[in-house]
Backbone as a chain_set.jsonl record, in Angstrom:
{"seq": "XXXXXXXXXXXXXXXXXXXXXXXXXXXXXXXXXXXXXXXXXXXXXXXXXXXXXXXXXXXXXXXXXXXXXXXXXXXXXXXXXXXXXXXXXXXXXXXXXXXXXXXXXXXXXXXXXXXXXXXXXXXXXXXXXXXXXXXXXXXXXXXXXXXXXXXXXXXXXXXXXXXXXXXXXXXXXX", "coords": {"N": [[-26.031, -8.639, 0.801], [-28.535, -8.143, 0.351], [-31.638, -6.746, 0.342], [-30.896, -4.589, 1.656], [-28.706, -3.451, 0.298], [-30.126, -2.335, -2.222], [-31.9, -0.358, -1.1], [-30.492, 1.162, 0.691], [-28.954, 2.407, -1.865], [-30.722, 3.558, -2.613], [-32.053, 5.694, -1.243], [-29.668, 7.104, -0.52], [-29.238, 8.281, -3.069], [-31.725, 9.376, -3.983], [-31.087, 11.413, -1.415], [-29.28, 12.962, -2.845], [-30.559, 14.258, -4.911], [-32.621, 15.251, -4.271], [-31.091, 17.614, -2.535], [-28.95, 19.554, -4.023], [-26.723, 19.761, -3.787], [-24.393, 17.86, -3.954], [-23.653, 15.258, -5.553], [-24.571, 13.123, -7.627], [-24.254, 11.144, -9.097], [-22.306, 9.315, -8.673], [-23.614, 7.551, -6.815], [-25.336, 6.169, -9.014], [-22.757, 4.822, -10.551], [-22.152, 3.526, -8.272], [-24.297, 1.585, -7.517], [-24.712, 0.214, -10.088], [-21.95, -1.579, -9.66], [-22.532, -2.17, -7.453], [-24.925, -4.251, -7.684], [-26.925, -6.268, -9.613], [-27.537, -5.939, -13.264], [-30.394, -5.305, -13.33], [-31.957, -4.799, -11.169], [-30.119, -2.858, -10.169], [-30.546, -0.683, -12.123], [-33.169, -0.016, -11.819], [-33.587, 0.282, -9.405], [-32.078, 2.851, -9.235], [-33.658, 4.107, -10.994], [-36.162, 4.587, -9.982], [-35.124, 6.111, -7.724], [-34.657, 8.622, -8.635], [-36.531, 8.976, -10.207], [-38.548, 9.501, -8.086], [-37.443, 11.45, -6.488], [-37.02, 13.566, -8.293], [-39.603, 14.176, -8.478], [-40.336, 14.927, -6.489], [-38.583, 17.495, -5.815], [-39.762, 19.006, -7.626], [-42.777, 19.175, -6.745], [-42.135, 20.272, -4.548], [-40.869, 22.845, -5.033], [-42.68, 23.985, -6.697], [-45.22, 23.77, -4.985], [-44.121, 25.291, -2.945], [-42.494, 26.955, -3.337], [-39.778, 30.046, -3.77], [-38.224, 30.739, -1.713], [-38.368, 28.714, -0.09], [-37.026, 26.975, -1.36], [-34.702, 27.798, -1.511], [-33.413, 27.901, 0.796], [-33.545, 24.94, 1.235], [-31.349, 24.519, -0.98], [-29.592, 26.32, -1.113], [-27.806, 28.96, -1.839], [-26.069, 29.44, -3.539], [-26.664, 27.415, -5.745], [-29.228, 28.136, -5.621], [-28.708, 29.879, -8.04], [-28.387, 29.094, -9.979], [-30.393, 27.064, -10.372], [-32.42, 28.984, -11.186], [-31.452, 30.209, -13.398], [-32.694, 27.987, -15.394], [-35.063, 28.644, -15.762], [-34.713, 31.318, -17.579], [-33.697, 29.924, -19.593], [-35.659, 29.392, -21.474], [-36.907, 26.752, -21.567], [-39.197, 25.651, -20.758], [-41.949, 24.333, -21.927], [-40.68, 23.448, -24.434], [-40.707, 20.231, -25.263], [-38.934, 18.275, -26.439], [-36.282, 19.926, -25.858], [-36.225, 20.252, -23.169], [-36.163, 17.752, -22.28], [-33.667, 16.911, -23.626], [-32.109, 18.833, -22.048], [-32.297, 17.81, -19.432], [-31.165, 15.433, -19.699], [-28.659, 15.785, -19.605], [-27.844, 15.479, -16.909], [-28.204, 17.376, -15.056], [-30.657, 17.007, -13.849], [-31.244, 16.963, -11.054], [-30.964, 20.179, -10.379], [-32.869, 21.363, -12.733], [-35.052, 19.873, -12.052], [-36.181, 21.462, -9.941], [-35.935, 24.328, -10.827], [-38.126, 24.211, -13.295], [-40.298, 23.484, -11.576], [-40.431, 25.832, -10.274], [-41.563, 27.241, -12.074], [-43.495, 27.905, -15.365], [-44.314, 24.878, -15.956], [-46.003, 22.788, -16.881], [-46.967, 19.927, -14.84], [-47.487, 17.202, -16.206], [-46.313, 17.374, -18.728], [-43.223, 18.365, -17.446], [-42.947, 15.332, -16.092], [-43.13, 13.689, -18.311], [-41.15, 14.544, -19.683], [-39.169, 14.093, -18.135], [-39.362, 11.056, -17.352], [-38.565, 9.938, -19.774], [-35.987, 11.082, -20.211], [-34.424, 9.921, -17.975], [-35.387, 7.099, -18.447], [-33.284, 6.754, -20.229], [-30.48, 8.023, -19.63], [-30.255, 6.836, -16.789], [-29.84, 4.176, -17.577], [-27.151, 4.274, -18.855], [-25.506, 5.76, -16.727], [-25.499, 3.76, -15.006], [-25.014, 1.067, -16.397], [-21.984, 2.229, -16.822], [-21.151, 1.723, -14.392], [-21.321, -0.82, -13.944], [-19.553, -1.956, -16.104], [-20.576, -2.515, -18.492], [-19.376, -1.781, -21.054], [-19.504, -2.968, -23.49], [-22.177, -3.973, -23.8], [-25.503, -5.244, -25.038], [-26.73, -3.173, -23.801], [-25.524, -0.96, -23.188], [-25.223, 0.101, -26.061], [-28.061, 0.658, -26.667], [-28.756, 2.102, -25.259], [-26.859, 4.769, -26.156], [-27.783, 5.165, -28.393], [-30.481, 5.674, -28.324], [-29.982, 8.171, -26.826], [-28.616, 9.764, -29.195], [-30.786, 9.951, -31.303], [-32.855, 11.319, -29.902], [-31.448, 13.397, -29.506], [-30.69, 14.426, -32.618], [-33.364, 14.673, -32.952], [-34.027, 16.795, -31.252], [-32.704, 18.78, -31.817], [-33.045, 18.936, -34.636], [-36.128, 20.074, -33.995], [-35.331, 22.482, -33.425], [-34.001, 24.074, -35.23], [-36.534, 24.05, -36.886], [-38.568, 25.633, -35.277], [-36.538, 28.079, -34.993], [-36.944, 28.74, -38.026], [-39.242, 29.19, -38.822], [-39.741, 31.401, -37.474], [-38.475, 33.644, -38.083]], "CA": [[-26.628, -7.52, 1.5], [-30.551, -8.122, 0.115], [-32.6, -5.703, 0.241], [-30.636, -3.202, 2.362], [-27.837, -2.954, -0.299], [-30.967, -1.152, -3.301], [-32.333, 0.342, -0.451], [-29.779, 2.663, 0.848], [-28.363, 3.536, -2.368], [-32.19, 4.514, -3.561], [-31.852, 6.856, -0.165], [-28.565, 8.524, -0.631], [-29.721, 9.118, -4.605], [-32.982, 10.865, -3.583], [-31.054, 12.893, -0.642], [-28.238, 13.758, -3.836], [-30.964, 14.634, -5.861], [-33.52, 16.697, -3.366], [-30.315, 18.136, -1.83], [-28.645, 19.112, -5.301], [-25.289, 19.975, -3.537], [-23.893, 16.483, -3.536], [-23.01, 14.839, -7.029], [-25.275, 12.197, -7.583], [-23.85, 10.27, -10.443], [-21.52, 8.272, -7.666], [-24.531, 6.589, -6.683], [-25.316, 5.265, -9.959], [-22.466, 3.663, -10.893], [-22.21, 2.714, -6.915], [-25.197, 0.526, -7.881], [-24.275, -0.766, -11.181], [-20.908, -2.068, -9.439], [-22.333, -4.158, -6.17], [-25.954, -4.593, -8.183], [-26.999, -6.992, -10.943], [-27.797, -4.458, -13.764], [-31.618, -4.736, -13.895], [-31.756, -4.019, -9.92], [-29.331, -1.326, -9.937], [-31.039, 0.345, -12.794], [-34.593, -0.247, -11.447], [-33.15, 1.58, -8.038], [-31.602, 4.634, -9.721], [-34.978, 5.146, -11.845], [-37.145, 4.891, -9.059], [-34.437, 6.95, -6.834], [-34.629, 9.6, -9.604], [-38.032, 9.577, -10.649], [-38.828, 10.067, -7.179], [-37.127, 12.519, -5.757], [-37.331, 14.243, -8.942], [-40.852, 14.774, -8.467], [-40.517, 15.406, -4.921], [-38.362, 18.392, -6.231], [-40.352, 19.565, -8.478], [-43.53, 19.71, -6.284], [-41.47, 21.438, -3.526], [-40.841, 24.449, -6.124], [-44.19, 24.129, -7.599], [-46.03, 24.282, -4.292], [-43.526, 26.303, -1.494], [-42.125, 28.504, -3.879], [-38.448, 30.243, -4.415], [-37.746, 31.233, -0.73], [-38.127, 27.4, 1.166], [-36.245, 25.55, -2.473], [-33.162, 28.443, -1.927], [-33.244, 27.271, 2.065], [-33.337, 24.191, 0.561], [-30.756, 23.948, -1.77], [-28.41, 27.251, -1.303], [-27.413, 30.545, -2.413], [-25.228, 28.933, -5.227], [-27.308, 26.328, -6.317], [-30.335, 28.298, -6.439], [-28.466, 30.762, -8.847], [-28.361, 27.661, -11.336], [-31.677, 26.837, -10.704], [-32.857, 30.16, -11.703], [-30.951, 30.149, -14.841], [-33.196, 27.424, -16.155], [-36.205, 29.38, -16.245], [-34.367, 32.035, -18.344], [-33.201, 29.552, -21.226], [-37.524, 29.224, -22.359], [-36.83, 25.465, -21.769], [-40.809, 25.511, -20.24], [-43.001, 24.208, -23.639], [-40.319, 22.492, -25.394], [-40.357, 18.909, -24.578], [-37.502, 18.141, -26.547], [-35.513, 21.09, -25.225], [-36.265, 20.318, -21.756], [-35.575, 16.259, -21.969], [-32.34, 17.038, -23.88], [-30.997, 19.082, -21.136], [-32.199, 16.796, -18.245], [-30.054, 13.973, -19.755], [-27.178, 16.388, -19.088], [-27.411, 15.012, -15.325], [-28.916, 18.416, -14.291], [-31.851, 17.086, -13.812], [-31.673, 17.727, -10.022], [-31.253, 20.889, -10.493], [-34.159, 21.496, -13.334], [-36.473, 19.732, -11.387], [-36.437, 22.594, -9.429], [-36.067, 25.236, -11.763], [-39.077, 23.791, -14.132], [-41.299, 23.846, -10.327], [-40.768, 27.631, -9.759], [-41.721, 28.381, -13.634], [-45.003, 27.676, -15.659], [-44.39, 23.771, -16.941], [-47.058, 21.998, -16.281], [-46.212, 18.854, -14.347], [-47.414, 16.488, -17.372], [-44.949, 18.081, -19.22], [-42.654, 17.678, -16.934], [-43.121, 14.096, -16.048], [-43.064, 12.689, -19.605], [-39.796, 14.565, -20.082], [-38.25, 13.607, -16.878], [-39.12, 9.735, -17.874], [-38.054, 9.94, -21.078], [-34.836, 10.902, -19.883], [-34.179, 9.071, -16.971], [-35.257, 5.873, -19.086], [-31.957, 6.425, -21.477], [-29.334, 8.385, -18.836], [-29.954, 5.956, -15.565], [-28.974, 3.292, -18.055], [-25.889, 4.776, -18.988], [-25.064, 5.781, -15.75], [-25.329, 2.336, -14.287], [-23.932, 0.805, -17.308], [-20.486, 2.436, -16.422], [-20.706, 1.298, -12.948], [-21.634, -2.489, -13.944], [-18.694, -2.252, -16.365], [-20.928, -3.38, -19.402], [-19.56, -0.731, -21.949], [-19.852, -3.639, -24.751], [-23.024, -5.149, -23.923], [-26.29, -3.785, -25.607], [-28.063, -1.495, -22.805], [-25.159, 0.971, -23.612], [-25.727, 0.825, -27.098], [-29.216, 1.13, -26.744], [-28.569, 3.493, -24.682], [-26.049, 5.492, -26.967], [-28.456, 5.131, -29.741], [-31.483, 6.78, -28.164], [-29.081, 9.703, -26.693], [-27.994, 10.436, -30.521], [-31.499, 9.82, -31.92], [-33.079, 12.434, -29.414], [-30.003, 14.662, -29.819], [-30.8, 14.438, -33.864], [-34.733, 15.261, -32.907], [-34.147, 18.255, -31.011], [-31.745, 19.645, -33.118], [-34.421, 19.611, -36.19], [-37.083, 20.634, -33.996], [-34.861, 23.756, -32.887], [-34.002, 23.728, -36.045], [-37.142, 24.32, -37.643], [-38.554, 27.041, -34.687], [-35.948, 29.611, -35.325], [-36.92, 29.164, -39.482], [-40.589, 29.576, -38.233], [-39.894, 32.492, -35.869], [-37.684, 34.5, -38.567]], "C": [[-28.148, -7.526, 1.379], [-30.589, -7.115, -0.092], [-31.901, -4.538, 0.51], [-29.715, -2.231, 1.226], [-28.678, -1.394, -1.74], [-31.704, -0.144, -1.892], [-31.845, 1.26, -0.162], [-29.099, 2.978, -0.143], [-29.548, 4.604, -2.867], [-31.715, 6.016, -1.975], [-30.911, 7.565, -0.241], [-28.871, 8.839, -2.132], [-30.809, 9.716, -4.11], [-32.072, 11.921, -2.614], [-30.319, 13.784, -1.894], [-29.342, 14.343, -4.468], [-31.817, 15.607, -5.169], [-32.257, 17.573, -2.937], [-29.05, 17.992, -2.627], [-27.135, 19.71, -5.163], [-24.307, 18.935, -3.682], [-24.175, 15.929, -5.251], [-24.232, 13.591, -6.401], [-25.054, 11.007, -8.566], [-23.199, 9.136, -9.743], [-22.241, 6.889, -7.775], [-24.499, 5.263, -7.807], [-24.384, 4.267, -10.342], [-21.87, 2.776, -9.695], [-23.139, 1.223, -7.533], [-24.613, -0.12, -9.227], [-23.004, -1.704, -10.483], [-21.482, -3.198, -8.52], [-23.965, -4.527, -6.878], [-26.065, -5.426, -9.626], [-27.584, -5.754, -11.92], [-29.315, -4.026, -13.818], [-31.97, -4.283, -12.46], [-31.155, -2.781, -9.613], [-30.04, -0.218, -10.92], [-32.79, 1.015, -12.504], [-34.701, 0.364, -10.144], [-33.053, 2.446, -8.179], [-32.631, 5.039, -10.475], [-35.954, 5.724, -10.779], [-36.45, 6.032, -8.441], [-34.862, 8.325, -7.551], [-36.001, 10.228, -9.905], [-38.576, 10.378, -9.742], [-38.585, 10.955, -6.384], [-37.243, 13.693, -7.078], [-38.804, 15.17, -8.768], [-40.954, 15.702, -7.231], [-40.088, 17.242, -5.079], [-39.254, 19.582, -6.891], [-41.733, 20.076, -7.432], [-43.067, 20.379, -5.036], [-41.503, 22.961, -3.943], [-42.383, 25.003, -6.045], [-45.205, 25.018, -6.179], [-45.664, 25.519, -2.801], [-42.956, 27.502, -2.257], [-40.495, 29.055, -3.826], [-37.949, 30.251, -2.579], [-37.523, 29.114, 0.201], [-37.18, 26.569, 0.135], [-34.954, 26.645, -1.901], [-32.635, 28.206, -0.608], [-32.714, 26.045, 2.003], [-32.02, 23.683, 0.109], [-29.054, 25.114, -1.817], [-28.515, 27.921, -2.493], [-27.224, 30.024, -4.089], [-26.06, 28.021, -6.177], [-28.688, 27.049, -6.52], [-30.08, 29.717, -7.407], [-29.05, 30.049, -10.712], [-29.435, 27.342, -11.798], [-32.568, 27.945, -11.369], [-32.625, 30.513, -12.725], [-31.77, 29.306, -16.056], [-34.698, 27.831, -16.169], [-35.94, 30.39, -16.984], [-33.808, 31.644, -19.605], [-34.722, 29.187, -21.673], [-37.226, 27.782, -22.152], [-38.752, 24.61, -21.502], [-41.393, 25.445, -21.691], [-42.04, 23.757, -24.302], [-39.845, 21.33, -24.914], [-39.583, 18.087, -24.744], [-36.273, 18.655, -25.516], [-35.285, 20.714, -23.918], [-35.581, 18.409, -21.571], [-33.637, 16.408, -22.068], [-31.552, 17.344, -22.6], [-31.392, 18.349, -19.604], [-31.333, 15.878, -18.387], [-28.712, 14.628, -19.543], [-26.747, 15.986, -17.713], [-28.011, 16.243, -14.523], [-30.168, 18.444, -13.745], [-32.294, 17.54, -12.243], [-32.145, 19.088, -9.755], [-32.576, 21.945, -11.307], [-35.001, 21.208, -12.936], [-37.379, 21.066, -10.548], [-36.742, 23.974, -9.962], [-37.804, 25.094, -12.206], [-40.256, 23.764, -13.082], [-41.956, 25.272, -10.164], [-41.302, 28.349, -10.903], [-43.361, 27.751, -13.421], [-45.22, 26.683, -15.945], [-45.063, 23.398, -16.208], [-46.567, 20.228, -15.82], [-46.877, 17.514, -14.989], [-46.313, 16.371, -17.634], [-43.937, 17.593, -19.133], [-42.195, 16.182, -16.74], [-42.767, 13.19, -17.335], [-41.677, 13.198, -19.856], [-38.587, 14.0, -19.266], [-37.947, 11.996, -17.283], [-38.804, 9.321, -18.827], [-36.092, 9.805, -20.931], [-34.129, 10.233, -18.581], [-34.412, 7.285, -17.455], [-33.761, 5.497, -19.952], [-30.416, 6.916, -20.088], [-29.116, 7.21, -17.339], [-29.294, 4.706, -16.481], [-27.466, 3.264, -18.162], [-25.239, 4.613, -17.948], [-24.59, 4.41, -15.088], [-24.681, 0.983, -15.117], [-22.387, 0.873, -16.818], [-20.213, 1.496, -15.79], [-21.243, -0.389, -13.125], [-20.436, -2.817, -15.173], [-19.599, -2.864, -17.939], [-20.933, -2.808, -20.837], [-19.996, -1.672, -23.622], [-21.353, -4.644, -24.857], [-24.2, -4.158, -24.412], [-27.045, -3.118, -25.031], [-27.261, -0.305, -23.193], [-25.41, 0.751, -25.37], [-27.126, 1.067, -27.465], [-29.162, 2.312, -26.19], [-28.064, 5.06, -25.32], [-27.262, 6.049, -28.21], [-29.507, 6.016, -29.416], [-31.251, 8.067, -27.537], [-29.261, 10.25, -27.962], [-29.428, 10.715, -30.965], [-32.566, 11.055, -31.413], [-32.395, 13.456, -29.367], [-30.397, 15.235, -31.444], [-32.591, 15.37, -33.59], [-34.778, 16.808, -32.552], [-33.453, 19.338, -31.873], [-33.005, 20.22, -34.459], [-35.878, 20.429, -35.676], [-36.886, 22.403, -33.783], [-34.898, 24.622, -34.227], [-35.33, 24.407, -37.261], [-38.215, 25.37, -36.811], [-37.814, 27.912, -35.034], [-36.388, 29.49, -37.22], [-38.419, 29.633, -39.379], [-40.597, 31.126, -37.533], [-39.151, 33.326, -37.26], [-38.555, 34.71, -40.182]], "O": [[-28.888, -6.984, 2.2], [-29.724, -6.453, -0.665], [-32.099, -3.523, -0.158], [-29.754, -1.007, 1.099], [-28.26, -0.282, -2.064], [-31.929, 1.025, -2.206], [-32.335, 2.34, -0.491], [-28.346, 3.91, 0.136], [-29.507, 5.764, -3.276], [-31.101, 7.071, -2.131], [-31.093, 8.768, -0.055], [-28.646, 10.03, -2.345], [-30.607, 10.881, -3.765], [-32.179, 13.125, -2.847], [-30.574, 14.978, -2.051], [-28.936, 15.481, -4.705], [-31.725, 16.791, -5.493], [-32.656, 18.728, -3.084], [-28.222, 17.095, -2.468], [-26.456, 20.064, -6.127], [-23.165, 19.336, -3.458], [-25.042, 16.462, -5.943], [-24.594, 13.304, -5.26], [-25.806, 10.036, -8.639], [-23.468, 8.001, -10.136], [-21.967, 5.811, -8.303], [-24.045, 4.12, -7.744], [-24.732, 3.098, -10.509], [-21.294, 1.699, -9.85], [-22.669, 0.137, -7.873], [-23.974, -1.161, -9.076], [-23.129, -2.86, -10.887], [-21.272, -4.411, -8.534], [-24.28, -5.547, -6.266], [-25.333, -5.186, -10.586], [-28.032, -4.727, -11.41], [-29.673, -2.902, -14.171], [-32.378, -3.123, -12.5], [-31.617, -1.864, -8.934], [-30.106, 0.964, -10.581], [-33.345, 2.058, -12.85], [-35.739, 0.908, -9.767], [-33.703, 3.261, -7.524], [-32.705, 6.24, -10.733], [-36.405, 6.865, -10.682], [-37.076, 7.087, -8.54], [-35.468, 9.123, -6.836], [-36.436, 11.379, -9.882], [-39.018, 11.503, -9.973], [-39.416, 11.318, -5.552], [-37.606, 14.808, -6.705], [-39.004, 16.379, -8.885], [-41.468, 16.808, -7.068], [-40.836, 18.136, -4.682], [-39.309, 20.779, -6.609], [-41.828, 21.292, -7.263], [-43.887, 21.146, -4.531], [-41.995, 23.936, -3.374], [-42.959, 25.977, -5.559], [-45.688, 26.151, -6.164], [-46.381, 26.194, -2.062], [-42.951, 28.684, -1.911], [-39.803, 28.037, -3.858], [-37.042, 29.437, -2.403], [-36.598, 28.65, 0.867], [-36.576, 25.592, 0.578], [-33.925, 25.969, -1.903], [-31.405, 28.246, -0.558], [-31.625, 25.812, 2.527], [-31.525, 22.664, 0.59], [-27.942, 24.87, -2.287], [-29.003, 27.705, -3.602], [-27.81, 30.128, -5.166], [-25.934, 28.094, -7.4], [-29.358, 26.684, -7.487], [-30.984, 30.538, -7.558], [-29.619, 30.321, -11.769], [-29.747, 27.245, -12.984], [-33.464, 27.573, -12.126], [-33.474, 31.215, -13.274], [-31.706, 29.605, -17.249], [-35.464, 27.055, -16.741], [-37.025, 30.805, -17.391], [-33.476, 32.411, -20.509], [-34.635, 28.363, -22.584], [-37.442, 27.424, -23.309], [-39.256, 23.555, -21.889], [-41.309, 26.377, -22.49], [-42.593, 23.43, -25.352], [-38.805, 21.242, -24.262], [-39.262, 17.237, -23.913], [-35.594, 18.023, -24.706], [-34.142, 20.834, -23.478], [-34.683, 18.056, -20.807], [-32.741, 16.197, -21.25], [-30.688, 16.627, -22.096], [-30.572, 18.474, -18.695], [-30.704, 15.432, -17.427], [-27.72, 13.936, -19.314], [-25.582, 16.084, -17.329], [-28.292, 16.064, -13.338], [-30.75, 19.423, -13.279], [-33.291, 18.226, -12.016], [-33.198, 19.375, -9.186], [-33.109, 22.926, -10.789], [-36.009, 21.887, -13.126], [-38.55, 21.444, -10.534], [-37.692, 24.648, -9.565], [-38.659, 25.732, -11.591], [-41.342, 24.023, -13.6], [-43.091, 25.725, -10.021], [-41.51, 29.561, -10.956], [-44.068, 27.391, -12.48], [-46.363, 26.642, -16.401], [-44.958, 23.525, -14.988], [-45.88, 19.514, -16.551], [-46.813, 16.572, -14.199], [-45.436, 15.651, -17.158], [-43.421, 16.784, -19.905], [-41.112, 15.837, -17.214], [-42.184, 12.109, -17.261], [-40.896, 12.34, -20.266], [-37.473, 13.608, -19.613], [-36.812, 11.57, -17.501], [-38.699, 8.096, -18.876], [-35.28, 8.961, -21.308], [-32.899, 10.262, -18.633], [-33.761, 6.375, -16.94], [-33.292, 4.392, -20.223], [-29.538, 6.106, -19.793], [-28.006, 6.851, -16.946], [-28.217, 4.261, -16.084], [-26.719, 2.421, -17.666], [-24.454, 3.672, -17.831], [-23.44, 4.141, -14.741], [-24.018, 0.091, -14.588], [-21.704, -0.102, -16.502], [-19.438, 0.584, -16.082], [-21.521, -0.995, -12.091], [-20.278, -4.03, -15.31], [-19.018, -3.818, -18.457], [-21.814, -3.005, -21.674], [-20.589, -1.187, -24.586], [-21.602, -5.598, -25.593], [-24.189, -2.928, -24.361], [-27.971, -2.484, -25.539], [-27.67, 0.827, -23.45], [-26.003, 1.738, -25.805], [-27.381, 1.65, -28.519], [-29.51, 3.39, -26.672], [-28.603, 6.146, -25.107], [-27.408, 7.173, -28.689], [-29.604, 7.069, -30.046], [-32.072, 8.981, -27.614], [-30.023, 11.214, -28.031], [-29.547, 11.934, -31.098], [-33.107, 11.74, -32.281], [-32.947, 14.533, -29.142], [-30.418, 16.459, -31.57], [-32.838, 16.495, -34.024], [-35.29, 17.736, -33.178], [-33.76, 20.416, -32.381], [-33.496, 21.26, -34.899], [-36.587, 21.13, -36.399], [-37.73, 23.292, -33.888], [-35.604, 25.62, -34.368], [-35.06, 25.084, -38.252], [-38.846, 26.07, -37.603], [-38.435, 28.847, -35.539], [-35.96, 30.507, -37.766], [-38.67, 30.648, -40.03], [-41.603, 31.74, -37.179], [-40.093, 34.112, -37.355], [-38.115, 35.493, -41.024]]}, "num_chains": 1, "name": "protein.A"}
């Protein structure tokens, strides 16, 4: 297929991810399956990164009324929820729950709040460096080879971080 095959899955992962009605995980291990793994993973980051952002400055600069046009009633209930867990200023906090796969949805969220799109950005790539692996992992079938346990490893190891940094805010705060 060449070119066309990273090409249109990068295009249906950005529409899944700007247009956060549509599961987007497919994709990924779409690509890991007909892609060699450093192509397929090098598609779904870019796919991700980029529409991520795209997200994000949609929020940031149009505001709640064109993202809920956007994205729907239901979906921008969700999105609205993640400006009410304080996830804005902790850059743990906020990576952690992007690697949940929500990140479509947070992109958006984290737009309409106060995070500064630094911030943002370093947490977004942070996690999109360890979860697109994964993801595309599955879908290339390579559960014993070591991208997933690299992969695994810097899940747990950022899982362990936030925890202590949470961890040691509420002993601070009390």
């Amino acid at each position: 297929m060449g070119i066309w095959a990273p090409f249109g899955i990068f295009i249906l992962r950005g529409i899944s991810t700007i247009f956060p009605v549509i599961s987007n995980l497919p994709y990924a291990i779409l690509a890991g399956s007909v892609l060699d793994f450093k192509t397929a993973y090098i598609t779904i980051f870019l796919a991700d990164f980029i529409s991520c952002q795209v997200a994000f400055l949609i929020a940031r600069n149009l505001g709640r009324e064109p993202v809920r046009r956007l994205v729907g009633i239901k979906a921008m209930k969700r999105i609205e929820s993640f400006n009410q867990n304080q996830l804005e200023g902790n850059f743990f906090l906020m990576t952690g729950v992007l690697m949940t796969g929500l990140f479509d949805f947070l992109s958006y969220g984290l737009g309409l709040g106060v995070t500064q799109w630094r911030l943002f950005t370093s947490a977004l790539f942070l996690c999109l460096v360890i979860f697109d692996a994964v993801a595309v992992a599955i879908g290339a079938g390579l559960a014993d080879s070591v991208y997933i346990v690299i992969a695994m490893v810097g899940m747990f190891g950022l899982a362990i971080i936030t925890g202590l940094i949470k961890k040691k805010v509420s002993i601070s705060n009390q």
